[in-house]
C-alpha positions as CSV (number, residue, x, y, z in Angstrom):
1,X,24.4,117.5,20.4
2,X,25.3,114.6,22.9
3,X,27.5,115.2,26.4
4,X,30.7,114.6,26.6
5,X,31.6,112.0,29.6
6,X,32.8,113.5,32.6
7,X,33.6,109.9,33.7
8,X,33.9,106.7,31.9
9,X,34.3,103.2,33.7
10,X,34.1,99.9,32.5
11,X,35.2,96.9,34.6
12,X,36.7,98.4,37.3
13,X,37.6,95.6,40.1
14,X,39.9,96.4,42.9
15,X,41.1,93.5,44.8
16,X,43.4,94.1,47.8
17,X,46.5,92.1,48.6
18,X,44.4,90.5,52.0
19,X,42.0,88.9,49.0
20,X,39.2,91.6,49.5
21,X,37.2,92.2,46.7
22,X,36.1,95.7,47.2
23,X,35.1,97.0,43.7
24,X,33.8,94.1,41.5
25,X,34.0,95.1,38.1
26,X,31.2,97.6,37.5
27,X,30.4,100.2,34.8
28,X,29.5,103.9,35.6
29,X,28.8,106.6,33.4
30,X,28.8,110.6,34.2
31,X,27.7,113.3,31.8
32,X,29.3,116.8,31.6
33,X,27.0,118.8,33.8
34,X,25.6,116.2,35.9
35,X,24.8,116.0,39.9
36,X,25.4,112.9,40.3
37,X,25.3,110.9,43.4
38,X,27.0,107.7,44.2
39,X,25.5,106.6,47.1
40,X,26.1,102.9,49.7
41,X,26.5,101.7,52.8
42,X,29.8,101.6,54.5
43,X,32.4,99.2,52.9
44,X,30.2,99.1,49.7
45,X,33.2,100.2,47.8
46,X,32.1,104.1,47.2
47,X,36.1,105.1,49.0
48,X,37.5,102.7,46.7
49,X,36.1,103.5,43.4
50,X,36.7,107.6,44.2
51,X,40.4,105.9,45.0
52,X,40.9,104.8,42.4
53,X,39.7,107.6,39.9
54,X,41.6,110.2,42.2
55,X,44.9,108.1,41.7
56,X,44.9,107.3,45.3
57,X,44.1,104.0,44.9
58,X,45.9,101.5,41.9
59,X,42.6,99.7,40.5
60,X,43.5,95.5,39.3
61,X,41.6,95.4,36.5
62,X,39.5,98.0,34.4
63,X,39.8,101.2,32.1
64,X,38.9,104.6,34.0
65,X,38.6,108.2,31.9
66,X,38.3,111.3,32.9
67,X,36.4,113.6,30.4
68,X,38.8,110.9,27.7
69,X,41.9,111.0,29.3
70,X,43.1,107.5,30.4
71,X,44.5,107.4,34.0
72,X,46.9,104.4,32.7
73,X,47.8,106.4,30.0
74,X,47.5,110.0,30.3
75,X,47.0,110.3,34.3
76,X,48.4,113.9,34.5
77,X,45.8,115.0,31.9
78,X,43.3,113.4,33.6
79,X,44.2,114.9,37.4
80,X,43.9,118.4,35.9
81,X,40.5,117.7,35.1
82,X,39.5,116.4,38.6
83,X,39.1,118.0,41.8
84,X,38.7,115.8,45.2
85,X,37.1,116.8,48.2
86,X,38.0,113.7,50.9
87,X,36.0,113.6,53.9
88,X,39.4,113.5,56.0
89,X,40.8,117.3,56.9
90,X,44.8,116.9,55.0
91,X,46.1,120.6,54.9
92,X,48.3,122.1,57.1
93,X,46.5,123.0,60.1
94,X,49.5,126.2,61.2
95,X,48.8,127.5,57.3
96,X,46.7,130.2,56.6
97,X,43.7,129.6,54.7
98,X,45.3,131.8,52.1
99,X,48.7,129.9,51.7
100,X,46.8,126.9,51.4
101,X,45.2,127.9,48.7
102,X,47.6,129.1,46.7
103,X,49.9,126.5,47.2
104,X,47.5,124.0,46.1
105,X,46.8,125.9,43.0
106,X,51.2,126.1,42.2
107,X,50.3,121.9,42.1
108,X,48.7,123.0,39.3
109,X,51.0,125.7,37.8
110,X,48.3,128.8,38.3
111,X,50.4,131.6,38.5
112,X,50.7,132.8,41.9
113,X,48.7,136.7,41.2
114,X,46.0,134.3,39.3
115,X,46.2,132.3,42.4
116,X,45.7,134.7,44.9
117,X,42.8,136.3,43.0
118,X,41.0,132.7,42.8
119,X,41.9,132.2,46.3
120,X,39.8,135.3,47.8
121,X,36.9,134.3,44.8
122,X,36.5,130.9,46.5
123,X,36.6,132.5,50.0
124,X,34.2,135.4,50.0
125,X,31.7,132.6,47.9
126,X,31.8,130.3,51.0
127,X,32.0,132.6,53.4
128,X,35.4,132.7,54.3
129,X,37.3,136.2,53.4
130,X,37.3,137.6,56.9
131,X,39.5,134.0,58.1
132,X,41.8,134.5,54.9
133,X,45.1,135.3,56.8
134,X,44.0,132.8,59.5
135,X,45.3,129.5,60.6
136,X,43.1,126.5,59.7
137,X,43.3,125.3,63.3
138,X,41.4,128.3,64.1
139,X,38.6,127.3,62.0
140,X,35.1,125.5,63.1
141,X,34.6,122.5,61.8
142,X,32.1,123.7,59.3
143,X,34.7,125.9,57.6
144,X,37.4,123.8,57.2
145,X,34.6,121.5,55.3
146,X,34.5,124.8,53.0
147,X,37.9,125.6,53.1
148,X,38.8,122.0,51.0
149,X,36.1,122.7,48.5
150,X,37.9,125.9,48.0
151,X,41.0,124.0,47.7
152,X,39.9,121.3,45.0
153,X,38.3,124.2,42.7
154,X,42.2,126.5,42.9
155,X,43.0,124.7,39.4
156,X,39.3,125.2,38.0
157,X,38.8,121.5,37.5
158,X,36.2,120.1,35.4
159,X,34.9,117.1,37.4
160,X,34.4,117.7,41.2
161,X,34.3,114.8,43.4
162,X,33.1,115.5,47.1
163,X,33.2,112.7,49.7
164,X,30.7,113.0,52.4
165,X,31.2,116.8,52.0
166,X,28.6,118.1,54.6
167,X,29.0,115.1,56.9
168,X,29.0,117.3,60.7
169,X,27.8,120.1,59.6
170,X,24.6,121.9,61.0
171,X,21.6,122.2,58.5
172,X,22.0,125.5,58.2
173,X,25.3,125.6,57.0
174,X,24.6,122.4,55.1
175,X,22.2,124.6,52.9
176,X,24.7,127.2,52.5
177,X,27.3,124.8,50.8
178,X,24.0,123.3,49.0
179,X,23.3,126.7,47.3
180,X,26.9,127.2,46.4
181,X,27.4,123.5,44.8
182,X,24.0,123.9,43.0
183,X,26.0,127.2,41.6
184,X,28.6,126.1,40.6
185,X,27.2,123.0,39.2
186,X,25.1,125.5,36.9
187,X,28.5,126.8,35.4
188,X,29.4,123.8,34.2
189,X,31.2,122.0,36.9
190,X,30.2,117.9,37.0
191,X,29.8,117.0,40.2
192,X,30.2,113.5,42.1
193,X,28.4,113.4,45.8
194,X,28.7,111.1,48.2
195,X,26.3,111.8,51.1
196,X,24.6,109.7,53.8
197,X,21.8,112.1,54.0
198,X,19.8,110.9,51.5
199,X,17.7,114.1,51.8
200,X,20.7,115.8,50.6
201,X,21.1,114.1,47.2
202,X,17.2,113.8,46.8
203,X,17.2,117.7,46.8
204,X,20.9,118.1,44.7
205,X,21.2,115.7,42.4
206,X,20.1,115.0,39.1
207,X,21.0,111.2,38.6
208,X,22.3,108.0,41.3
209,X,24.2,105.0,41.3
210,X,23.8,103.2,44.4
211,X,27.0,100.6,44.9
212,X,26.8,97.6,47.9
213,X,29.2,95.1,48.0
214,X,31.2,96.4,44.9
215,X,28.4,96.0,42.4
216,X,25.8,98.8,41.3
217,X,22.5,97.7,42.0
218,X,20.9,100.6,40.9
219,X,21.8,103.3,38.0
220,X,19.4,105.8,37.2
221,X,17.7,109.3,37.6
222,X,16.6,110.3,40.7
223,X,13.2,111.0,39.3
224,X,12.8,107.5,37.7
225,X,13.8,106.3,41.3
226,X,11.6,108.0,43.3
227,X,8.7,106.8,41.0
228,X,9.2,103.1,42.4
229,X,7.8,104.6,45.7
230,X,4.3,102.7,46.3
231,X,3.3,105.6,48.9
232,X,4.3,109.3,49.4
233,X,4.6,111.7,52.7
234,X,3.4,115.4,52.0
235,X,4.1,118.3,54.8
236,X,0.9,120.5,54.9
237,X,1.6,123.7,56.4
238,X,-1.9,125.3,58.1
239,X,-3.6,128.6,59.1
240,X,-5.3,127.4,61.9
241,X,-3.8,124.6,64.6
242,X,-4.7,121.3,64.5
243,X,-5.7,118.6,67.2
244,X,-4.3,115.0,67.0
245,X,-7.6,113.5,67.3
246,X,-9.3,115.7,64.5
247,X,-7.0,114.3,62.0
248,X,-8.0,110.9,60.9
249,X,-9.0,109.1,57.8
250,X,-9.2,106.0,56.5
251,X,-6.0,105.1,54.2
252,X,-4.0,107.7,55.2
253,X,-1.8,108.0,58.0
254,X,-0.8,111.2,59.8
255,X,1.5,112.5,61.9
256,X,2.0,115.7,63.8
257,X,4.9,117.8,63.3
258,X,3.2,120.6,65.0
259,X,-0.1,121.9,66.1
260,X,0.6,124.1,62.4
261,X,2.0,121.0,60.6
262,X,1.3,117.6,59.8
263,X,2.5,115.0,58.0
264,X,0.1,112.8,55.7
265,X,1.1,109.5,54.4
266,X,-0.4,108.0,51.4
267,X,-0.4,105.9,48.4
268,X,0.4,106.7,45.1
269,X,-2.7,105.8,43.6
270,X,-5.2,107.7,46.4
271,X,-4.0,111.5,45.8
272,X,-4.8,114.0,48.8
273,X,-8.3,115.8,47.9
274,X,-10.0,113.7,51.2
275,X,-7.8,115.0,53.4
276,X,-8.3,118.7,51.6
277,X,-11.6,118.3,51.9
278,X,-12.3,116.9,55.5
279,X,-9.5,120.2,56.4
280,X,-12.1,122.5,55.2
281,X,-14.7,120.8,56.6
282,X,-13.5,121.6,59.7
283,X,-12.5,125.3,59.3
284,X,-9.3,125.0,58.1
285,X,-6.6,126.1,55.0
286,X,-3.5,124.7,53.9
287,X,-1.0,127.3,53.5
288,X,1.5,124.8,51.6
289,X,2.3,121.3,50.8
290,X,5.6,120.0,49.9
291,X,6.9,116.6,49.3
292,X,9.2,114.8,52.8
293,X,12.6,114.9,51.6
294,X,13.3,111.5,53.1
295,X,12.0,109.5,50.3
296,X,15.2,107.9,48.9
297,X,15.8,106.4,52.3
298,X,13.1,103.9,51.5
299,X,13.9,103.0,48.4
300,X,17.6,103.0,49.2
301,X,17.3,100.5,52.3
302,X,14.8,98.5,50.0
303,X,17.4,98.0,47.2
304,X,20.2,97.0,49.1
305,X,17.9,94.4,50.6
306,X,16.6,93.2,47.6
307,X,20.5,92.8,46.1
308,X,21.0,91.1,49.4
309,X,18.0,88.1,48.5
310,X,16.5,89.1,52.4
């Protein structure tokens, strides 16, 4: 049984009245129960395109659906399906985190018990019940990030959009919100990242559009995408440390992370079994390997200058 689409778009252009041509008519497809990231550079038209399927921005030309509703025709339909997570902070800073919740969700008409109960679900899941009867001003910057994911799921939507979501957030907070999306994402909510850690959607999402000067130059899985990369970067994790000048080889390149760790650079078509082997040679045992999670950064800086002719 095929999907249903989460998000259909054909032809969407967006030209704004100073003769900027931010969106230039391009076609994007989501799948109920996607991760999907949409990723570009700044002014590559990602703000404009969640715009305009948010409502926030009118498109000029171009048909936009959300799970089939029209947004020219049936745009109410279509909102209740969609939840938006901007990167800007818009609540009510002197609001409890509570009231802003459940004001959000009478948007919606969720009754206000239903409301309340769905308020302190979403809290206690991001770690937030303790702040419930709290102003938002009080809150780090971290949990006001949490506090408007909380806010776009009060109406249970079906689509989640999150712009920049985790952008100032420390790492380890940045995993906690990972965990929780990857969750949620298993109970059937579609979700739409934009990110510019790249590590971030290498690790999260499932398929990628990457937009530069209003056209998709790339739309596929992230799998399929990270099999263009010519060479690889493993992390090998080791019992014993490691000198700097013990590790050398021809065709690979190394780097130390630590006298425990290093970093081994090499191409597709070599494999690692030399540098396993000249390890044990000289006493040593890899604990664990693990692919670098920076890999899409290559690719991603390589496409946008290959759809730039440099």
């Amino acid at each position: 049984m095929s999907k249903a689409l989460a998000l259909n778009i054909e032809g969407l252009t967006k030209v704004y009245k100073n003769g900027v041509e931010a969106v230039k008519g391009i076609d994007l497809q989501v799948y109920e129960g996607d991760f999907f990231a949409l990723l570009g550079p700044n002014g590559a038209g990602k703000s404009t395109t969640i715009g305009v399927i948010s409502s926030l921005v009118n498109k000029s030309q171009g048909k936009v659906e959300v799970f089939g509703h029209n947004i020219d025709t049936d745009l109410e339909a279509a909102k209740s399906q969609l939840g938006l997570v901007p990167q800007e902070f818009n609540f009510s800073q002197f609001e409890t985190l509570t009231q802003i919740l459940v004001n959000q969700a009478g948007y919606y008409g969720v009754p206000r018990k239903l409301a309340h109960q769905r308020a302190d679900k979403y809290l206690a899941q991001l770690g937030l019940l303790e702040k419930k009867d709290k102003q938002a001003r009080t809150l780090s910057g971290g949990m006001k990030r949490r506090l408007m994911i909380a806010r776009a799921l009060m109406h249970e939507p079906k689509l989640l959009i999150l712009d920049e979501p985790t952008a100032g957030v420390d790492i380890e907070l940045r995993r906690s919100m990972w965990d929780f999306l990857r969750q949620i994402n298993e109970q059937g909510v579609t979700i739409i990242l934009t990110t510019h850690y790249l590590e971030e959607a290498e690790l999260l999402c499932k398929n990628i559009a990457i937009i530069d000067s209003g056209i998709i130059v790339e739309n596929t899985t992230i799998k399929a995408l990270l099999a263009k990369l010519d060479k690889e970067t493993f992390i090998l994790d080791l019992k014993q440390p490691v000198q700097p000048v013990t590790v050398t080889l021809d065709g690979y390149k190394f780097t130390m992370a630590d006298d425990h760790t290093i970093e081994v650079e090499v191409a597709k078509s070599q494999g690692l079994n030399a540098v396993f082997t000249a390890l044990t040679e000289q006493g040593n045992t890899v604990l664990s390997m693990r692919n670098k999670a920076n890999r899409l950064e290559e690719l991603f800086v390589g496409l946008l200058e290959q759809g730039r002719g440099k």
